[in-house]
N, C-alpha and C positions, 0 to 999 in steps of 0.2 A: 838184316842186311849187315855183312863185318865190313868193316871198314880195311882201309888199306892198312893200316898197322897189324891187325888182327893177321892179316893173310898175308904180312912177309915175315911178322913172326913166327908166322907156322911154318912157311920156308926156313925160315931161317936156325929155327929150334922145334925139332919135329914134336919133343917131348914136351914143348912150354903149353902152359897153362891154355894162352894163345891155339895152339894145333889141335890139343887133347878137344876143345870144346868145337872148333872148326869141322874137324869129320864128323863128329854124332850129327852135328847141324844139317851138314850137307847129305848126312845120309837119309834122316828121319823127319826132314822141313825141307821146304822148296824155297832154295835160296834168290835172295833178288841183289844184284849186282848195276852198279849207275854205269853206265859208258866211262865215263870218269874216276873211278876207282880204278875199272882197268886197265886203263891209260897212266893214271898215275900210278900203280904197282909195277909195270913194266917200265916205266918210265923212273922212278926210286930207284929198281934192282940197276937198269942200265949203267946209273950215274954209280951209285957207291959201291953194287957188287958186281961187274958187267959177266964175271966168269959163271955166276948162276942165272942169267938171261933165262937160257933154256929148261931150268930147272923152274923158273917162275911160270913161265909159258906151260911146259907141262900139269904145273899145278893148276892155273888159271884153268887148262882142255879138261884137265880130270872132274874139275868141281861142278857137281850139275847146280845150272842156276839160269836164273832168268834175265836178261840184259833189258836195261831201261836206260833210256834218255835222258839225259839231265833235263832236259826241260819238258818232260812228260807230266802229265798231272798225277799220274801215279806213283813219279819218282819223288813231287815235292809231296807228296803226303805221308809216304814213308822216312822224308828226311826231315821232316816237322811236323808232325802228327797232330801237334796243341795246336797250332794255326788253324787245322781244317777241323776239327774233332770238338766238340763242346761235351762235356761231360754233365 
């Protein structure tokens, strides 16, 4: 699951470390994304880059992935693993 940093650095630096590891992900794993991430990516580019809006948006359409709830039981298990998972 990338986080919102991950995926406006790859906006924002196609070549960074960030983007390069973002497309293998998306290409070769099935991405899971929180309602909330994309709300707040869209919401980040609006406030400090507003002229790449569309260039976020387009990224966000392109990336295949899966949308989850924040308050889904699937989203808090992926967002804290050690809480649900005993090793």
């Amino acid at each position: 699951m990338p986080d919102t940093n991950v995926i406006i650095s790859a906006l924002l630096w196609p070549d960074s470390k960030p983007a390069r590891a973002l497309a293998p992900a998306a290409l070769y794993h099935e991405l899971f994304l929180c309602d909330h991430i994309v709300q707040e990516v869209r919401e980040v580019v609006r406030r400090k880059w507003p002229h790449l809006l569309k260039d976020a948006d387009a990224l966000l359409d392109e990336l295949a992935y899966d949308l989850l709830a924040v308050n889904s039981p699937f989203a808090a298990l992926l967002l804290n693993p050690h809480h649900y998972l005993r090793y």
